[in-house]
C-alpha positions, 0 to 999 in steps of 0.5 A: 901331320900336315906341318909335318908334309909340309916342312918335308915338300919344302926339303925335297922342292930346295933340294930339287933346286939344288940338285936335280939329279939328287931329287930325281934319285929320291923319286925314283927310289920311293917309286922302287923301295919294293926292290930292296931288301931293307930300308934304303934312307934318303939323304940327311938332308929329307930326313934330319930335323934340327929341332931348334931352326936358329941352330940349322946353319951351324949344324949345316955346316959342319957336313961337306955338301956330299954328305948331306946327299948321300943315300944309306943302304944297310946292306951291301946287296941294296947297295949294289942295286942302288949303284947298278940303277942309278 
């Protein structure tokens, strides 16, 4: 479990470095999840794991930048609220 937090803060301390934005976003929904109907996922880039490390790069690649920070609400309603406070 600890490796597991550990791989997750090294995530989020190289996405804070290459958005801040993006990272401020993150805090800001963990800190609000409470108002949202069902879960809202972070970007792939927390989330995804690629079980094999020589293949990340390769993976990586095949997203647009965008994609690996974009936020998934699963319903228009959350989507709405994440668009009007952020």
């Amino acid at each position: 479990l600890k490796q597991l937090e550990d791989a997750s803060h090294r995530k989020f301390e190289a996405l804070e470095k290459w958005d801040s934005d993006c990272a401020d976003v993150i805090v800001w929904l963990r800190n609000n999840h409470h108002k949202f109907k069902i879960e809202v996922f972070e970007p792939p880039m927390l989330c995804l794991t690629v079980p094999n490390s020589k293949f990340v790069h390769a993976v990586e690649v095949c997203f647009p930048s965008s994609a690996l920070k974009t936020f998934i609400a699963q319903c228009e309603e959350d989507y709405s609220l994440l668009n009007q406070m952020l």
